[in-house]
C-alpha positions, 0 to 999 in steps of 0.5 A: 833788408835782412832778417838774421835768427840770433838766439837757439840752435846753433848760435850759443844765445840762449832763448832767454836772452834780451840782447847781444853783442854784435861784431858787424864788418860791412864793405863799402863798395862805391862810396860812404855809406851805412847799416842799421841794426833792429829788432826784427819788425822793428822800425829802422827808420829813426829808430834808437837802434845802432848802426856802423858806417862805411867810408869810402871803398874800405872794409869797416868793422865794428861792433853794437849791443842790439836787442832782438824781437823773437829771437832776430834782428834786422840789418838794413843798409842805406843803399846798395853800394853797402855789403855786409861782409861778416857779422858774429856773436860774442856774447849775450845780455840776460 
């Protein structure tokens, strides 16, 4: 699992803000497989939170809404054939 800071500082989300807009590429190196995406400290497993599945050996991009505790989020792959090759802000929800 990763911890990524997604408000403040250089990522243009202000501190106030209660979610954002993610774009999510993972690469799935061996076989399918997938990421989920949490608030930090957040419970990954059955949790109502996004997440975007890999197929095959193939780039995958897509894009989710994630709420975020403290200013961060969690991305958690569901194993280690998963690589998450790129994630970027495109907005943010008040």
């Amino acid at each position: 699992m990763n911890t990524y800071t997604v408000t403040g500082g250089s990522t243009g989300v202000p501190t106030g803000a209660i979610a954002v807009l993610l774009a999510i590429g993972i690469f799935a190196n061996t076989a399918n497989g997938y990421v989920t995406i949490a608030p930090h400290g957040g419970s990954l497993a059955g949790g109502p939170y996004p997440g975007l599945t890999g197929v095959g050996t193939a780039y995958t991009l897509g894009s989710c809404i994630v709420p975020h505790s403290g200013g961060q989020i969690d991305v958690k792959a569901n194993g280690s054939n998963i690589v998450l090759q790129s994630w970027n802000i495109y907005g943010y929800i008040m």
